[in-house]
N, C-alpha and C positions, 0 to 999 in steps of 0.2 A: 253419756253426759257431755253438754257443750260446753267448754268452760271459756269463753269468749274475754280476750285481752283488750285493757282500754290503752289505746294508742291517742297518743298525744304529740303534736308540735309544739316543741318550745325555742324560746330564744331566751338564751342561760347567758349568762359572766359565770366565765372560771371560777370559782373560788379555792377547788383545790386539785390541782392536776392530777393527771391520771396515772397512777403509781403501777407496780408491778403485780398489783393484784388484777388489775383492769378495772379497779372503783375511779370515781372524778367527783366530783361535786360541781352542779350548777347552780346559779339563783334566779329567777326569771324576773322580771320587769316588775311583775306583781309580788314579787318578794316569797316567792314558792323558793323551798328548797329541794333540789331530785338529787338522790344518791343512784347516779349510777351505778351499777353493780356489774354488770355484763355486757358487751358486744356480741352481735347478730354474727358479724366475719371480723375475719382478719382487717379488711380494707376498712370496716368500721374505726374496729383499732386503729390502726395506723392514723387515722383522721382526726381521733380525738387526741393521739399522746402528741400531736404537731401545735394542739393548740397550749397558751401559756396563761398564767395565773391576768386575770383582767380580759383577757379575750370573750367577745361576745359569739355566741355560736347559735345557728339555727340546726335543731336534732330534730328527729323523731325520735319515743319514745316509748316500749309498752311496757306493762307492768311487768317484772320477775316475777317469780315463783319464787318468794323468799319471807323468812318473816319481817314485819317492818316495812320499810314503802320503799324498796328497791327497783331500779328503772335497766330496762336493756334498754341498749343505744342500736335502733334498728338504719339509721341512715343519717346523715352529717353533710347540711349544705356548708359549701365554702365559701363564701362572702365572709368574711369576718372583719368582727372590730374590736378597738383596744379600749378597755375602762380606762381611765389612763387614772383614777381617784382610786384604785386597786394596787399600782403599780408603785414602787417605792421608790 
């Protein structure tokens, strides 16, 4: 059986940083919401918990294996920007 993942780029604002579970939540421009669930590696990791509440992120993303619409985080470009309407 091929069970073929749909990978997706997005570019998310933080909405909720990345805890110790390794979840985040992003919102994308079009007002998509992705719950992150998983990282690809460690260096994924590391790149998302750098970023902070209002930060704008460019990810790649495929779907988990989970119930509900869970995203792994396969790759994190660095350009980033700050919502600053997010920020208190």
């Amino acid at each position: 059986m091929n069970n073929s993942q749909t990978t997706r780029r997005v570019t998310g604002t933080v909405t909720t940083e990345l805890n110790r579970y390794g979840a985040m939540t992003l919102r994308s421009a079009a007002t998509e919401t992705f719950q992150i669930v998983d990282c690809a590696s460690p260096d994924v990791a590391d790149a998302l918990d750098e970023l902070r509440l209002g930060e704008t992120v460019v990810v790649r993303l495929t779907e988990a294996p989970c119930r509900g619409n869970g995203w792994q985080a396969v790759a994190v470009e660095t350009d980033r920007k700050t919502d600053t309407r997010l920020v208190a």
